[in-house]
N, C-alpha and C positions, 0 to 999 in steps of 0.2 A: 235641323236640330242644332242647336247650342246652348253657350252657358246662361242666358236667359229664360231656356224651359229647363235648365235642371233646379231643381226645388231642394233643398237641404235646410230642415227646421228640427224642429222635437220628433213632430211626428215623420220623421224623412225614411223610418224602415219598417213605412204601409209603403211605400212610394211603388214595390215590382206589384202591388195589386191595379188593377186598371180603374178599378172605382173610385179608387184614389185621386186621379189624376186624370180621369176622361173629360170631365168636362172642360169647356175653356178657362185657359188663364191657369189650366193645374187647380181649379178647385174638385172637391168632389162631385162624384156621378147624383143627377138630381132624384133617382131613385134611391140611391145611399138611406139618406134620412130627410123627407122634404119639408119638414121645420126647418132646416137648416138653409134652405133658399128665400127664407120670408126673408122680407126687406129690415128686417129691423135687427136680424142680428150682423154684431160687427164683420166684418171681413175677414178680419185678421181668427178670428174663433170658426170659423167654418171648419178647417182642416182638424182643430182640436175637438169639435162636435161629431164630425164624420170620424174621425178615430176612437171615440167612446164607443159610439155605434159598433164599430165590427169588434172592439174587444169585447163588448158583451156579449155580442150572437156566438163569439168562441166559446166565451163562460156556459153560453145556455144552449150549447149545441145546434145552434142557427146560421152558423158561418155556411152550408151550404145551401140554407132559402133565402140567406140575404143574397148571393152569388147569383141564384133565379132572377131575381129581382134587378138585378144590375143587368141583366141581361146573357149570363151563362146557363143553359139549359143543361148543362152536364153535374151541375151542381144537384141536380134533385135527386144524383145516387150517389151524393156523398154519405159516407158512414164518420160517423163522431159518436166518439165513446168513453167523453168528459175529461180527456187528457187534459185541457187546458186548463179545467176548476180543481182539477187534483192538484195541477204546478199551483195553484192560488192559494190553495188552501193551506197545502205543505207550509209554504213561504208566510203565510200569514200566523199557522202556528208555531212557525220559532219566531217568529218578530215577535208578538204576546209572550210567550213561555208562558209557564204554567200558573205564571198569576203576576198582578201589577198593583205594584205599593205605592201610596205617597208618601214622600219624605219632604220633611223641611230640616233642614240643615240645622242638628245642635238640639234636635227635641232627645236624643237619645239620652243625653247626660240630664235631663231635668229631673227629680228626684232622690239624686246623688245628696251627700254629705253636702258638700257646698252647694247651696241653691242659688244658682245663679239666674236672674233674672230674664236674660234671653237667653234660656235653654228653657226656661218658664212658659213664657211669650211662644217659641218656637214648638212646643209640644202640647199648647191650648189651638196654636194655629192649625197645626196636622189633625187635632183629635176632629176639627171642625171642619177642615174637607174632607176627612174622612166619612164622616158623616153625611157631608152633603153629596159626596159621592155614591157614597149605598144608595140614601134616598130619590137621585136621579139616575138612577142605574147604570153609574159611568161603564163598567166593564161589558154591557151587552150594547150600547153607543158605540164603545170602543171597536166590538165585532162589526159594528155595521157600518161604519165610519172607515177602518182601517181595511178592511175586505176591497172597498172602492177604492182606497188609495193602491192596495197591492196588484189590484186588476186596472183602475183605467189611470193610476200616479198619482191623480190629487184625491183631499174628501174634503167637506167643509165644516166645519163647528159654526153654527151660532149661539152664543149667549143671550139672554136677558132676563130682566126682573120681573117677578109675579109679585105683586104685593098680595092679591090672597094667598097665594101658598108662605110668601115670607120668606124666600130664599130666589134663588137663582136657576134658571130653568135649560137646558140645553139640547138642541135640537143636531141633526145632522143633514145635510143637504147634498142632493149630486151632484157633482163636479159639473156638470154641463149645464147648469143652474147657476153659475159663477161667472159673474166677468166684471174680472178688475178693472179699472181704469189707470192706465200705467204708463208713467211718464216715460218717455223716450230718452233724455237724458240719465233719469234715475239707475240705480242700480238693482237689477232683478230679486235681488234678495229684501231691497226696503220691502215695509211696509206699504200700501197705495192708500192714497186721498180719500178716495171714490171708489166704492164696490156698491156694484149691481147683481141684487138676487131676481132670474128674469126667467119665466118661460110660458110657454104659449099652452090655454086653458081653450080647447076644440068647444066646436060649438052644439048646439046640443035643441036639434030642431023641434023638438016633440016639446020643451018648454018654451021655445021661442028665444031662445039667448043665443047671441052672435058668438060669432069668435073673438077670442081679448087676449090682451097680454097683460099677465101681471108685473109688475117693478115694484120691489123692495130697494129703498137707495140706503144708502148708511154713509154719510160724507161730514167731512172736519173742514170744517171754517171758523170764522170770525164769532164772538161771542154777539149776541144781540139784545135790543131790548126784549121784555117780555112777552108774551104773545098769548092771545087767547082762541079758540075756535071761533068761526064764524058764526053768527046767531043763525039759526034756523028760517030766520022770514027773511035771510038777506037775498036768496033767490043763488049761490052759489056756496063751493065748498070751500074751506082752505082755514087760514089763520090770519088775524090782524096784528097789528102792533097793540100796544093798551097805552093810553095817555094816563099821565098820572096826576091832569087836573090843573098844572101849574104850566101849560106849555112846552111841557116836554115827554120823554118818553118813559114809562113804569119798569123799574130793574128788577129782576128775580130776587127773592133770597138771597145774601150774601155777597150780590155782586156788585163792585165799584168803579165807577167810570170817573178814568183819571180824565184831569179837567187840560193840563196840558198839550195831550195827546189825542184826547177823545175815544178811545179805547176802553172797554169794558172788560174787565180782570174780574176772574172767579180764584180761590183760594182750594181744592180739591183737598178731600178727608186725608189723601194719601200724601199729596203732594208741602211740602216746606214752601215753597213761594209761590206766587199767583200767576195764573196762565189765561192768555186771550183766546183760548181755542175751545171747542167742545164738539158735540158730535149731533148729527142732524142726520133724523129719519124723516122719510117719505115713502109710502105706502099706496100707489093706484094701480087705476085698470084703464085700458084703453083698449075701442075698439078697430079691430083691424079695417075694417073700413075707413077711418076718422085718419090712417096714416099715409104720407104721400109716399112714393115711392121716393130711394134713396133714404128717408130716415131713420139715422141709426138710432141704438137703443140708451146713447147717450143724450140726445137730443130730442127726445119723443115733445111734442106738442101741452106744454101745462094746462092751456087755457081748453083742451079736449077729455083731459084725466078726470077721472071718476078716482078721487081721495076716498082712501077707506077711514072709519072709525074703531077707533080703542075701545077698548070695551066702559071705560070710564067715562066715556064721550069726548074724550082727545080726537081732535082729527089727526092724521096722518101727512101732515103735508109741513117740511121743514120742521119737526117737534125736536124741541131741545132736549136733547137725553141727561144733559148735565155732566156729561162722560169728556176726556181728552183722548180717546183710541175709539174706532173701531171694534167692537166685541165680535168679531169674526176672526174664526183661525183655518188657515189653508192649511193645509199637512198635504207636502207634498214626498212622495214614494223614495226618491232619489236628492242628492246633494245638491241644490242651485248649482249649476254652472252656466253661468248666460243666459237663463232661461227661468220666468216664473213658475210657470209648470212643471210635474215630474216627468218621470217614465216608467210605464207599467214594466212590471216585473216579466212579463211577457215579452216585450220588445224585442229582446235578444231570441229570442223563439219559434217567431212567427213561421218564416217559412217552414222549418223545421215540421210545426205541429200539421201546415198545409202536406207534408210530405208525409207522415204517419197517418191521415186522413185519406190521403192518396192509397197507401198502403193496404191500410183496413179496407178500403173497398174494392182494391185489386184481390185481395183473401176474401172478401164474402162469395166475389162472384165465383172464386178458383173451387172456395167449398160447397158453392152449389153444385158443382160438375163432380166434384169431389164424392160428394152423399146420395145425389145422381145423378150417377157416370151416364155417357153420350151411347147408345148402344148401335151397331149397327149388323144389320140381318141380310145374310143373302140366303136363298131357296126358300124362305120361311113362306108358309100358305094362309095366306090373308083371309079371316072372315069379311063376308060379304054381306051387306047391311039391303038385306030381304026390299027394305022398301024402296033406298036411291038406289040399289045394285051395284053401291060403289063400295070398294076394300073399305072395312074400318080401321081405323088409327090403330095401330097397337099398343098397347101400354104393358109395360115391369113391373110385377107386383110378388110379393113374395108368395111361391106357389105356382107361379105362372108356366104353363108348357109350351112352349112353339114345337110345330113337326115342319122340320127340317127336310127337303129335299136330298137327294143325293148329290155331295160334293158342297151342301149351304155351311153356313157357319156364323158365328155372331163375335162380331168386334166389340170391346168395350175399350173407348177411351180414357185412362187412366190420369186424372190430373193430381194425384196426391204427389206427386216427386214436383210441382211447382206452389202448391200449398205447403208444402213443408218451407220451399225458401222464400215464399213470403212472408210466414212465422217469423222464419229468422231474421228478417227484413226487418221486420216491426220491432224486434227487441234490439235492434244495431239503432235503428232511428232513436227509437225512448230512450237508449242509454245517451248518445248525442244530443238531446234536448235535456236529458237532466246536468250533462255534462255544459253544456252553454247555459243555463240555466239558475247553476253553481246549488242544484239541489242532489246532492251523490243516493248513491241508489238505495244505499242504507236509509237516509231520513222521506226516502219516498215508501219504504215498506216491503220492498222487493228484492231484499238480501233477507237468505238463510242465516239464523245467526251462526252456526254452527261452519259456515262459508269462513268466517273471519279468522284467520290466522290468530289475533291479539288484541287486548284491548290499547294496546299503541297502536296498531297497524287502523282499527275502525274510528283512533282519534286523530289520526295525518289523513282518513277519506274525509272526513268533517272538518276539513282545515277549509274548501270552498264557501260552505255554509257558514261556518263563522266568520268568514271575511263578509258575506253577504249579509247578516243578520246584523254584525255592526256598523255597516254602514246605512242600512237603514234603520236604526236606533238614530243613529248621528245625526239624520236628516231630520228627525220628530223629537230631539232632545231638548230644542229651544223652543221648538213650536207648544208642547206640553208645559212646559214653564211656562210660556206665557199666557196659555190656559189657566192656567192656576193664578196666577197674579191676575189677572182679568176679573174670577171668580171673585176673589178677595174681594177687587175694587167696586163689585156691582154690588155688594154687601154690605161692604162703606157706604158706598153711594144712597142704597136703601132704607140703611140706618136699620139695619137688621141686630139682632140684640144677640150680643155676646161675641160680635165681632170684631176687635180693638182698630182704633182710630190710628194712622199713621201711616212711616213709609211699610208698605209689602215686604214678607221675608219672601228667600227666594225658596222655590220648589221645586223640585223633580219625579217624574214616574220612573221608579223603578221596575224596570220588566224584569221577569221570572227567568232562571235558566231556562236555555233552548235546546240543550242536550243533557244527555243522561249524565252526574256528574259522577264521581268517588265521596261517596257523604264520609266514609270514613275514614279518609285518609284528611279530607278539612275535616274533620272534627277532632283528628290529630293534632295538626297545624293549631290548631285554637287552642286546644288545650297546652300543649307544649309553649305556644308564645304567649297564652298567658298567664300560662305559671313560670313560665323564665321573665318576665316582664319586659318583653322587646312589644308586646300588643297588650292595649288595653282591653278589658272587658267590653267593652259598647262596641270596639272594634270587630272583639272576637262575636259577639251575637250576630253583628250583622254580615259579617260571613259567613256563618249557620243561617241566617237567613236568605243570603242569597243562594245557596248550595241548595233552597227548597225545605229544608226542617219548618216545623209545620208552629212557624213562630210568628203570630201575627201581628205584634205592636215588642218592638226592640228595648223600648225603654221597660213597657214594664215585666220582660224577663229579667234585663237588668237588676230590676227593684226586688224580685223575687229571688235571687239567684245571691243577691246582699243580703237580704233577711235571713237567709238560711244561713248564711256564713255567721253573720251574726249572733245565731243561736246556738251553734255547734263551735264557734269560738274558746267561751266559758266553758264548756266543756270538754275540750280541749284543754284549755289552762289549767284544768283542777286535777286534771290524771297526769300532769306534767310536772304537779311540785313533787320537791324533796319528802323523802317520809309517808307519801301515799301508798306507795306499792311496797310488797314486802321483795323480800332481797333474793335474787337470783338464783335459784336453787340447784343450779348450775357450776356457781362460784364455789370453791372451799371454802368453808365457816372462818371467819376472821381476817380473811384475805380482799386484798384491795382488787378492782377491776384490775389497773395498771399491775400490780403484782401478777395474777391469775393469767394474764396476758400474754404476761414475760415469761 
């Protein structure tokens, strides 16, 4: 042993499981997951592939057939009893809260007295991802998307354009379907060049189709000439250049090749000045046979690729999307720190949940002896079974007589005084795993409320939990903005109608409170600040809206909440002049307030 076999990465606390690390070189065990031994995935993803794997058999209560499989035969009387999908879930539902808004900065004031122009612009833009969000049903995405990040650290967003539908389409993908291409120099938190969407489609004998691997590529290069698909009688797949008849080569739309430099510059809907970059899809199949060994999944063989087709009969092979990014978003669980990948919410756990696992099946067996006890019989006179002539087995049944000899007696072993402290075993472990966890016992469902001393004393138990829910807010705050500005630009890009030309406002998801709030002590605070005018109105809505009040577009409470002032104004002013009301009937006849006073 030395510091050459200790391994310390992202995934370094699977490292006490041996499947981890049995194989040679510290990869995973080749029963783990044996997709992960084909030659074509990278090296460096093996460990992040094998640790998807056992975090889902914990999710789906398989953590002890996968342990058979590795080669522990003691794993097949494991008990699992969803401890792990319950911490997921918990943690998934205060990351969401109870609902999630989109906001663009300044639509709130659109509508007001002064109309100002981009508060205009900003609250046409909101109304329209708004919309495009219902219609591709970001919030049940969002479940299935963020569920993977909180269980295996990352998920993936893909974007792109339907031109039948006419908007913007979005898909999500499993993280073990993902492998960036990541500079060694760069900084783990850039963006990457080069993302490959990649996984191995089994083969399928009874039609006669081999095993293949599909590659989705999505990469930024250099602007080029134009390009058309291959004709059909050319005898192979792919894209040509297009001559433009004069000796040279055919430009797309809009774009200008400086003659200086020899660079091709496109002008983008979004963008103020012109850029030589855009973004380039490729889409095949290759079959596992066609691949030598040692080929990674960056360098697979073009001249063996089976290019798919577009449904417009684009091929798939380098197609200019007319894009400068990438439309893919990583969301990852935890903060970059040196590392592209996150870390599952579980992490901190593992052993923990192996040790309540342990438990639970030290209690099953204790309650089988428990419910029935071990009995033992001395003098007792054996039926004898007529036809082998040998005693028959006795069995406990309720009702049952045995005749006792003189001096016999029956022993029962009693194991309820070590089922009791296994119970109590199991509830010391669970509180220690919510406690590392940072999920308190209250937001897992397992406090009495009537246990709580105060509603101060159950908002300092919840001081873990909101340190845990903001920082993975924090980690998805930039990721979702850039989702949204992404959206915008594919809708520029599409020349989709109603969606204005120019630079992107910026956006954010607002997530929903994640604990129970005091609605009425904010809806004090609002009122109070602003009628003392220390907070404006649009201020005050949208902390009634974030406290949960069931307000679903800020501005136009606003606009509502004006109109009404405005009606009840005049009518105010008119019970206020001099001369309306008749005179106090209170005061003495002919005496002044100030007299009457005095």
């Amino acid at each position: 042993m030395g510091l050459r076999t200790f391994v310390s990465d992202a995934w370094s606390w699977l490292n006490y499981k041996p499947m981890m690390t049995a194989a040679s070189g510290g990869h995973p065990h080749r029963s783990l997951a044996p997709q992960v031994q084909a030659t074509w995935v990278p090296r460096d993803a093996l460990r992040r592939l094998a640790a998807y794997k056992i975090l889902a058999a914990y999710d789906a209560n398989q953590a002890g057939e996968l342990a058979v499989l590795t080669g522990n035969e003691a794993g097949a009387e494991r008990r699992e009893f969803g401890d792990a999908a319950v911490f997921v879930d918990t943690a998934l539902a205060h990351l969401l809260g109870k609902s999630q808004q989109i906001v663009v900065a300044g639509a709130e004031h659109a509508g007001a007295e002064d109309l100002d122009p981009q508060a205009q612009a900003a609250a046409a833009v909101q109304l329209l991802l708004r919309g495009w969000a219902e219609k591709e049903l970001l919030p049940l995405r969002m479940q299935a998307a963020e569920r993977k990040a909180v269980l295996l650290g990352d998920a993936v967003y893909l974007l792109a354009w339907d031109p039948d539908k006419g908007r913007v389409r979005l898909r999500t993908f499993d993280p073990g379907f993902y492998f960036p291409v990541l500079n060694e120099d760069a900084d783990p938190g850039d963006y990457p060049r080069r993302v490959h969407l990649a996984w191995e489609i089994p083969e399928d004998a009874e039609r006669g189709v081999k095993a293949r691997i599909r590659r989705i590529t999505y990469e930024l290069g250099p602007i080029t000439a134009a390009t058309r698909s291959t004709p059909p009688d050319a005898g192979r797949t792919g894209r040509d250049l297009v001559a433009d008849g004069a000796g040279g080569w055919l430009l797309e739309t809009g774009d200008v090749l400086r003659a200086d430099s020899g660079i091709i510059e496109r002008t983008y809907p979004w963008a103020d000045r012109p850029s030589n970059t855009t973004c380039f899809l490729t889409d095949a199949e290759w079959n596992l046979d066609d691949l030598r060994h040692g080929q990674s999944l960056d360098d697979l063989p073009l001249d063996k690729a089976r290019f798919r087709t577009r449904s417009d009969g684009e091929v798939l092979h380098r197609l200019d999307l007319r894009l400068d990014f990438l439309p893919i978003i990583h969301i990852s669980n935890t903060v970059a720190d040196g590392e592209h990948f996150g870390q599952s919410s579980l992490a901190p756990v593992m052993q923990v949940l192996d040790e309540l696992a342990e438990t639970d099946t030290d209690s099953a067996r204790a309650s089988a002896t428990t419910g029935a006890p071990i009995i033992g019989l001395a003098g007792a006179r054996a039926e004898v079974d007529r036809v082998t002539g040998r005693p028959r087995p006795l069995s406990v049944e309720p009702g049952t007589i045995f005749q006792l000899a003189d001096g016999g007696r029956m022993d029962v072993l009693d194991t309820s005084g070590q089922l009791a402290e296994l119970r109590a075993r199991v509830e010391e472990i669970r509180e220690r795993a919510a406690v590392n966890a940072r999920l308190p016992a209250v937001s897992l469902g397992t406090v009495d409320p009537s246990d709580v001393p105060s509603g101060y004393a159950l908002q300092l138990s919840l001081g873990p939990l909101d340190s845990l829910v903001d920082a993975m807010r924090l980690a998805r705050a930039h990721k979702y903005g850039l989702l949204f500005k992404m959206v915008q630009r594919l809708h520029q890009a599409g020349q989709a109608e109603g969606w204005p030309a120019g630079e992107n406002l910026p956006v954010r998801l607002a997530f929903g409170p994640h604990t129970p709030t005091d609605r009425s002590a904010v809806l004090d605070e609002v009122v109070r600040g602003v009628g003392a005018s220390v907070l404006s109105l649009e201020t005050g809505v949208r902390m009634l809206q974030d406290a949960g009040y069931p307000i679903e577009d800020a501005r136009e409470e606003v606009d509502r909440i004006t109109v009404r002032r405005e009606k009840t104004a005049p009518a105010a002013a008119r019970s206020a002049q001099p001369g309306d009301e008749e005179e106090d009937s209170s005061s003495p006849k002919g005496s002044s307030p100030t007299s009457a006073s005095s």
